[in-house]
VEXDO-615135 format. One record per residue (C-alpha): residue in three letters; x, y, z. Coordinates in steps of 0.05 Angstrom, whole numbers, plus 5000, padded with zeros to 4 digits. Each point is the difference from the previous one (the first is absolute). Layout:
% residues N
ALAXYZ...
END
This chain:
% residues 732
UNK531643484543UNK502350045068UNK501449445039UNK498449845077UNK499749385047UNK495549855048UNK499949435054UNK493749655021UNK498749715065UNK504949295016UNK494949495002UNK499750194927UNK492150155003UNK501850424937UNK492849914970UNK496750395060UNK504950624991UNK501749994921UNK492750074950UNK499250404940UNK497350695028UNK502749935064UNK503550675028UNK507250065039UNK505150525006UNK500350605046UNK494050275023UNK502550714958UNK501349574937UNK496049334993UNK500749484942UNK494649474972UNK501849434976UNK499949754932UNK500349414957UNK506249495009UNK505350074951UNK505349585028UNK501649535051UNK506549555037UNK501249545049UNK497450355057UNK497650734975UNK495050234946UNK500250664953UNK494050404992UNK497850604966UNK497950545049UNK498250714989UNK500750665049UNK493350255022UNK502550754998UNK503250014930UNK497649424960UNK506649804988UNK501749234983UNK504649665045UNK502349235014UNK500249735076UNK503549335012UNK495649705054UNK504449405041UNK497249475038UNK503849895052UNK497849285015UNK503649774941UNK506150485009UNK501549625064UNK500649364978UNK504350164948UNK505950325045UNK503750655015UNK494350235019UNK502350595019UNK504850184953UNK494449964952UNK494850415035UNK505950565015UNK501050074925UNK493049964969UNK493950105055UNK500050585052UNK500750684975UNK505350375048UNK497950645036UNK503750454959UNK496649774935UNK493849915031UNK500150795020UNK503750144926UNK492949614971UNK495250515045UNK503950644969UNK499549644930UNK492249985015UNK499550815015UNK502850154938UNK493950334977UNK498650365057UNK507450195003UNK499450334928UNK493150335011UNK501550345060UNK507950174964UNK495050374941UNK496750395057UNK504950315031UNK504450154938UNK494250334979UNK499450435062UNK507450214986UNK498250204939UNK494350315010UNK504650415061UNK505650234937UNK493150304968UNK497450315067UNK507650315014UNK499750314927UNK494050425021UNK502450195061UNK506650274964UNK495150384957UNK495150285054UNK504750205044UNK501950604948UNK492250284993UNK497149775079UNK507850025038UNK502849495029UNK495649895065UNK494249974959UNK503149564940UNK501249475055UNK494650005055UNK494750254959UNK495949964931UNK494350014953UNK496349434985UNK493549814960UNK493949635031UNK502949334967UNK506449985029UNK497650335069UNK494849495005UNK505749394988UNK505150355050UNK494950145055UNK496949234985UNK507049715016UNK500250405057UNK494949815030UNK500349264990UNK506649855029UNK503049225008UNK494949945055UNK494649954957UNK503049424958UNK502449615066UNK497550275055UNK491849984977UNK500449284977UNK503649805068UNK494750295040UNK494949684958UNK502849375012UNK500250225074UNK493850385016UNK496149784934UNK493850604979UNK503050455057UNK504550174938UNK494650424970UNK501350555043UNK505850164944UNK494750154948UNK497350555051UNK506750235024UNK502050294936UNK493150344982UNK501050215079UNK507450324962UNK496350244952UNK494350435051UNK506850275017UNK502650214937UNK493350384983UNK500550415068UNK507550244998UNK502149984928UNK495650544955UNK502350565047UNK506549675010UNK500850014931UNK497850694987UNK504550265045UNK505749704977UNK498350304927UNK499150595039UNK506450125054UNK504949584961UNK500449435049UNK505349374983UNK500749635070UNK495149705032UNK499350365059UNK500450694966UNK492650055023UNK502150015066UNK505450605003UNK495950334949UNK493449935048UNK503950185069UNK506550234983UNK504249645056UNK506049544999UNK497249685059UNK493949714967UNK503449944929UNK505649455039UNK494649665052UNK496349854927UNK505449844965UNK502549455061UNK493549744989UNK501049814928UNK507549814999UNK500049545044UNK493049644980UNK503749974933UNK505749745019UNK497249465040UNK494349864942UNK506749954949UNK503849625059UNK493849464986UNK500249954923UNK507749935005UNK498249305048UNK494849724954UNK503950144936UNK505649665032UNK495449365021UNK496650054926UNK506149924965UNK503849575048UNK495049554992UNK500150024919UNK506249865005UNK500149425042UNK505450295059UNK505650154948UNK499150745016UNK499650105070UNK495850535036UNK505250565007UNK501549894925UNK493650044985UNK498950615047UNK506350444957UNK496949834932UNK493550365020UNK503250585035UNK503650084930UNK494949884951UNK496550615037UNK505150465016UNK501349974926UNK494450094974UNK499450605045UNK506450274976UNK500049974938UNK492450214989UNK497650305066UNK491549984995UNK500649874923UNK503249335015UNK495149845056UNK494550274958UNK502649644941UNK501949405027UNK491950025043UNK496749924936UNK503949404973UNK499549625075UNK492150194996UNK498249724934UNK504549385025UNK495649915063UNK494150244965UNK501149364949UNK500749595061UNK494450135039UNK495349974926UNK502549294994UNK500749705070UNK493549885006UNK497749564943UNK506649674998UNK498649845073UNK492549834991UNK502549474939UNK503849615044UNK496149995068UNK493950234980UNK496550735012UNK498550285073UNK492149794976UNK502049264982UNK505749885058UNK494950355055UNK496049445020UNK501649485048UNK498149454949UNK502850324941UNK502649684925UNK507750035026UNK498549615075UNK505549545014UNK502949575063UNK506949945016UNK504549715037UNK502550465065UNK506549634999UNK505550234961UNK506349635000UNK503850414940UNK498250825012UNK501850044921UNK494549564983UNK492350085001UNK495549555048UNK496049464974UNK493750234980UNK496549304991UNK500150035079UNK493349525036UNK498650155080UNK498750475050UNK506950305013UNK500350184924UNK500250804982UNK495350424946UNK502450324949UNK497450434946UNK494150425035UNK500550565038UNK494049825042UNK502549325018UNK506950265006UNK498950605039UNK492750025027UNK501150465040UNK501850594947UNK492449954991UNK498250155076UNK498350815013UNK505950325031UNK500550055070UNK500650755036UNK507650024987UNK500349874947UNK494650544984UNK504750475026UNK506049784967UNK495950194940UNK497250675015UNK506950355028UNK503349634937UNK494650504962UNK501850555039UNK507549894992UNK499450044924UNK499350725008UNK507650215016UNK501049674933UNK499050664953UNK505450365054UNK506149584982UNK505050524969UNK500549474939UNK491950034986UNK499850765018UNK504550054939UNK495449694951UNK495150625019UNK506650384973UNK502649754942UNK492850034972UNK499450314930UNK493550405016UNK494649895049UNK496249714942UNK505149384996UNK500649945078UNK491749865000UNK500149574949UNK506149595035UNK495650015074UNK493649764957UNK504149354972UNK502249935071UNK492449885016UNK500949304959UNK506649845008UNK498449635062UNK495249514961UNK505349754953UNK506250035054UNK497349655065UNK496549444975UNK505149624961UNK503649985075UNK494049765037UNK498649404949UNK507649895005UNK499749925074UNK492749734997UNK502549414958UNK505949815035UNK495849995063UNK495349414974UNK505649724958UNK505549935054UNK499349295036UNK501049734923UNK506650264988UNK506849845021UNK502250225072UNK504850504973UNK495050374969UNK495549965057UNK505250465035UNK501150544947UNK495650594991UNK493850004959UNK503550304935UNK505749565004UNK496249355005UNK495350094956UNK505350254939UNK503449355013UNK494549584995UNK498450404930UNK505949974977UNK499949204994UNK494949974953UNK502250234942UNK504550534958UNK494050484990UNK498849945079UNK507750175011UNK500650584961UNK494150325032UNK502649755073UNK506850374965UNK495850674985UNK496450035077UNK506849885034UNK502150734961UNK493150235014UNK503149885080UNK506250294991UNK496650594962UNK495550185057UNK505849975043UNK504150444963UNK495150554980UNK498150175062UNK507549955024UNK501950504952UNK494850455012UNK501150045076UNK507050124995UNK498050534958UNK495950295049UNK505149965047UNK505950284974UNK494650584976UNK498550115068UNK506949975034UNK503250404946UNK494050624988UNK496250025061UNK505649855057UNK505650214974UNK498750554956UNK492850205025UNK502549995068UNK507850035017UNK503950264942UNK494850414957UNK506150284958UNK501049344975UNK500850044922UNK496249454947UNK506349594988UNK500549985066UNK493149765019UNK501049484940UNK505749665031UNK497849985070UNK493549664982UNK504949524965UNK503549905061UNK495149915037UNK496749464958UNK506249635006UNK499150105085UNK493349835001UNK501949334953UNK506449875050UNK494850065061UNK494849534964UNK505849494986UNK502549995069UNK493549905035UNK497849474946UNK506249585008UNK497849875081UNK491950024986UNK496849504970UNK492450014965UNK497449795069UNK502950535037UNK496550524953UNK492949995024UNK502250455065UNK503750514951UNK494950024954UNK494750175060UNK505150605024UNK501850204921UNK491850185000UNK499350215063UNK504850604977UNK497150164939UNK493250175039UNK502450485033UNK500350444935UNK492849924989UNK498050605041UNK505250404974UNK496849934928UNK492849905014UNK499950495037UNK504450494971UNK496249974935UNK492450165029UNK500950285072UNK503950585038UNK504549565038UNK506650265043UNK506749864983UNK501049895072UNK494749495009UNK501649544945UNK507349945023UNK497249805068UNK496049594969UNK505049614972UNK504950005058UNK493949685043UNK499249404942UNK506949874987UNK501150035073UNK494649555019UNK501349514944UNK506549905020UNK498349845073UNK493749584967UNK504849574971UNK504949915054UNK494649915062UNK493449684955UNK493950304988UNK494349745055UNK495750104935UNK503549584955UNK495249444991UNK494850554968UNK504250694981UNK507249944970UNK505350475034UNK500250354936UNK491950235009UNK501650195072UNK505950504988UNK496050284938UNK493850105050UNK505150395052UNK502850424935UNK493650254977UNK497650095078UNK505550355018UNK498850434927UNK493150095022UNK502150275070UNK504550444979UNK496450284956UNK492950085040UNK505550385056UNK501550464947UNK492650154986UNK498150015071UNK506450495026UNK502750364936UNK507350074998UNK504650464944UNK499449454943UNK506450064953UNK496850154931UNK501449334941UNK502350134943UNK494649674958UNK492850165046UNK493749544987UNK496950624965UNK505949974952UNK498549304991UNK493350084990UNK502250594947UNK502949564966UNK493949404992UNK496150474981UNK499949874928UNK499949285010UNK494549625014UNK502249495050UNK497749315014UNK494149905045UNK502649995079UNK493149615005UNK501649524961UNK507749885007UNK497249935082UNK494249504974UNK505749584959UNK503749945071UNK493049825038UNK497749524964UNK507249784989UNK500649775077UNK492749815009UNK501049524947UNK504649635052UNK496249385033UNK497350235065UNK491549774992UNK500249185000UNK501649585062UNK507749775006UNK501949294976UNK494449774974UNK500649784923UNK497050484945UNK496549814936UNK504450094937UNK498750304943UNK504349844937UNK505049755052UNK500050575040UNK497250105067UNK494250345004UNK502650485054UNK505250144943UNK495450084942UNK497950575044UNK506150255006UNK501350024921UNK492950394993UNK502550515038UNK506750034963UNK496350034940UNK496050555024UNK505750425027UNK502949924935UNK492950344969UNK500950595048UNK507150094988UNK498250054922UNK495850485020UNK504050375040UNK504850024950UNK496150254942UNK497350595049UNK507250265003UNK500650554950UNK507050244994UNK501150834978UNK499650004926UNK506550334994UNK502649345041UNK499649584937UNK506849944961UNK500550134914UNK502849514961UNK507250125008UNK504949764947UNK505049685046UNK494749615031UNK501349254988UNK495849535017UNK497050365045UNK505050325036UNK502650674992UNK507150065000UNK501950725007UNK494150405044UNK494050045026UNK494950254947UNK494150345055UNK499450734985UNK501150225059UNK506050415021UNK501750025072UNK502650505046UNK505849845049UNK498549645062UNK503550495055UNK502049565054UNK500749284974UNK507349784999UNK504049914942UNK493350304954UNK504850384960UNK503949404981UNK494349574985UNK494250454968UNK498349844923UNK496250404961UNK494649734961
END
């Protein structure tokens, strides 16, 4: 056994601090008491064990009373009582052990799973060439459905959601919708997507683009509007990776530190795989996070009790505590008597007002947050997924699972966030202050071994999210830098090696740009970013939407997205007189598809010599016309029904019935999620994919994924006109 002193107050009132059960220690690593074993002059030995790991130690507990009247007083107290800082900070890393080893597993396991991914590549890159072997491939619905999960759900979804639960409390919900509102996206622009990629060979993102209008000018102004989204959105994982693990490790790695292991841990598993390592390395951060979010809740509801039992102002776990708290390491009392004592333990007498119907703003805040979730399916890393498919079969059955995903990821953050909101006046100051995710982990980590190791697995469930979403962006990026700038538009004669290695490059320049800005921004300093990081990616919608079902100018969709960047940028720099109700982002979307919708009504009104595309609507529509598509109807009901669910029929502030702990404005809210969800099955199953669309069982499919081609039937002609087609077209 290990052995430990302790000192006890000097008027020697040793029996008020020292009982059997009693807890003490570091709030991250507590000890109770045992039985006596020993005992001196002026100290006692006791058994004790360690909350987290069950493991038997021996405290000497000195009264210090006695020790005075002996003498040398502090001689004696210098050698056996207080703990210096150094070993009281060697003690804290002792106690993350576990955490230190799980999270060690993790990431030895991504690098091994990268050695796998690079194999592949090595081995594609002689039957697809090298452009293809590296920002391409062919995957089955069960590893397409894990990759474009982990996508989706980035690290916002395992910190952000629970903070803004804590924050805002059922206005949360609105994450549930957002992703079905992804989804409504998905069913629009991905079947003919899709089928034209199948069709005209497309690898980048934005091949759509040249292949629909054939200009540079268009091809870069879309390109801008993804790079630099993408660098800003890997700019932000970079930060909270860097506070994740700083944190975990109590300060001994600082934040630039911190900020170089992620930039490496993803520029090698880009390297070394290209998308098999992100695609790989997706599936094993997804089934991670998936395990996470499956246990979160019950282990939660154990503890503190489930949304249903907590709700109620007069529920099981009501306490009173003290609002003074001398020590910020140690919980208030929670035997506390008299008006100025806090509640604890119930979300209604906690936070009341979480129960109250929103006011207008917030109604707003809501319905644009909708609205916003449909750039989502337009970031170069998601277009990819649409891709990398294995058939159109596997890419509907990856969108369907999509449809429930949101059920199983979002909750486990509200409850997190829900919890620590009714929970927070009971525990110690310092974990009053951290986020939602940190303080409750710590508080579940103190109760036992089991409780640690779980606390262990949803700190890699964080750092997964992080990282899968990371990888994939820079992905995208160097994708789009590499194919659509510089070989789609300023050095077409660029050859495949060379493409290779300047998408390497400039993975390595988009990872030096995201260090840089991270080491002067902090998480706080984010929220403005994050606004102008969507604000660009909006400007793409027209560009697709509209480029998929309507005849649309090239010249009006680059004006359209000169006039959004344009008046983003001054939206951001001057205000927005809207603000309180619109975001800037809403407003320069609104002047894009205006100025889209001038344009083009001129065009109609005073005909001009239109430049022919390269890929007409008719040709589009040539080619959907052995699919059946999903329902427009219906993918524009999902979206309807999707913003009316927001809360815009009750009177603002005044408190809501609840139904199993839920509001009943937000019980409404679910419905309609739950509905959505029964259109978008339905919208789903009506999409029929060509019949010659669906792949044979190929022999060097593993898994699920293909390794050498795509198996569709069809063979395609050459795309005239889209850069660099020679060096990337496949035949199937």
């Amino acid at each position: 056994m290990e052995g430990r002193s302790v000192v006890v107050s000097e008027d020697g009132t040793e029996n008020e601090v020292v009982r059997i059960g009693c807890k003490f220690g570091y709030p991250s690593d507590l000890l109770e008491l045992g039985e006596e074993i020993g005992s001196g002059a002026a100290a006692k030995v006791y058994v004790c064990r360690r909350l987290r790991t069950g493991e038997e130690l021996a405290v000497k507990v000195i009264n210090l009373a006695k020790l005075m009247l002996m003498g040398d007083y502090g001689s004696r107290i210098t050698e056996s009582a207080a703990l210096p800082m150094a070993a009281a900070e060697e003690e804290q890393q002792s106690g993350n052990v576990v955490l230190y080893v799980v999270v060690g597993i993790y990431i030895a396991l991504l690098i091994c799973i990268a050695k796998v991914a690079h194999a592949r590549k090595q081995r594609d890159s002689a039957a697809l060439g090298k452009v293809k072997a590296h920002f391409s491939g062919s995957y089955g619905s069960f590893v397409l459905m894990l990759t474009t999960f982990s996508t989706v759900y980035s690290g916002f979804t395992v910190t952000g959601i629970p903070d803004e639960a804590f924050a805002k409390g059922f206005v949360s919900l609105r994450w549930i919708g957002a992703t079905l509102v992804i989804v409504a996206g998905m069913l629009l622009l991905y079947p003919r997507l899709r089928r034209l990629a199948v069709e005209r060979s497309y690898t980048s993102p934005f091949d759509f683009i040249s292949d629909r209008f054939g200009t540079k000018r268009l091809r870069v102004l879309c390109a801008i509007c993804g790079v630099i989204p993408m660098t800003l959105y890997i700019t932000a994982q970079m930060i909270s990776f860097a506070a994740m693990v700083e944190g975990m490790t109590l300060g001994v790695l600082p934040k630039w530190v911190c900020m170089l292991i992620f930039a490496a841990m993803i520029l090698i598993l880009e390297t070394l795989g290209g998308m098999n390592s992100v695609v790989f390395t997706d599936v094993v951060q997804s089934i991670v996070m998936i395990a996470a979010f499956l246990t979160v809740p019950f282990l939660v509801g154990a503890e503190w009790g489930f949304l249903p039992q907590m709700a109620p102002a007069d529920c099981p776990y009501l306490v009173h505590v003290s609002p003074f708290m001398p020590d910020p390491y140690e919980a208030p009392e929670t035997d506390c008597v008299g008006p100025g004592c806090l509640t604890a333990g119930c979300i209604d007498a906690v936070k009341p007002e979480f129960y109250d119907f929103p006011e207008r703003s917030t109604l707003c805040s809501i319905l644009f947050f909708l609205v916003n979730m449909l750039a989502a399916p337009v970031q170069p890393h998601m277009l990819q997924r649409a891709y990398i498919a294995r058939s159109d079969f596997d890419l509907r059955i990856v969108i369907g699972a999509m449809l429930l995903a949101p059920f199983i990821a979002q909750p486990p953050g509200i409850v997190i966030g829900l919890t620590k909101a009714a929970n927070d006046p009971a525990w110690p100051a310092i974990e009053q202050k951290a986020t939602a995710f940190s303080g409750l982990t710590a508080q579940l980590r103190l109760l036992g071994p089991f409780q640690y190791f779980l606390v262990s697995v949803m700190t890699c469930s964080a750092l997964a999210a992080i990282m899968s979403t990371a990888d994939s962006a820079l992905m995208g990026v160097s994708s789009v830098v590499s194919i659509d700038i510089l070989q789609g538009a300023l050095v077409p004669s660029m050859s495949t090696e060379t493409v290779v290695r300047v998408g390497l490059v400039s993975s390595v320049f988009t990872c030096a740009v995201a260090f840089f800005m991270g080491t002067y921004l902090s998480s706080d300093q984010m929220g403005a970013i994050i606004v102008f990081q969507n604000g660009m990616l909006l400007q793409l919608l027209p560009a697709f939407g509209m480029g998929l079902y309507m005849s649309v100018t090239e010249r009006a969709l680059s004006a359209g997205i000169l006039v959004g960047l344009l008046s983003l940028i001054l939206l951001v720099i001057f205000g927005n007189p809207f603000d309180e109700y619109v975001p800037d982002i809403n407003v320069s979307a609104f002047l894009n598809f205006l100025t889209v919708g001038l344009d083009s009504l001129v065009d109609i009104v005073l005909p001009s010599s239109r430049r022919k595309q390269l890929l007409e609507l008719s040709q589009i529509q040539d080619v959907m016309a052995t699919s059946k598509e999903p329902s427009l109807v219906l993918i524009l009901l999902m979206f309807l029904i999707a913003l009316v669910s927001a809360p815009w029929y009750g009177t603002p502030g005044v408190q809501e019935p609840m139904f199993l702990g839920i509001p009943r404005w937000g019980c409404i809210q679910l419905a309609s999620f739950v509905l959505v969800f029964g259109i978008g099955v339905a919208a789903v199953a009506m999409w029929r994919p060509p019949s010659g669309a669906k792949p044979e069982q190929s022999p060097c499919a593993v898994d699920g994924v293909v390794a050498t081609s795509h198996t569709e039937t069809h063979v395609p002609e050459p795309v005239t006109g889209l850069s660099g087609v020679e060096t990337m077209e496949f035949r199937k």
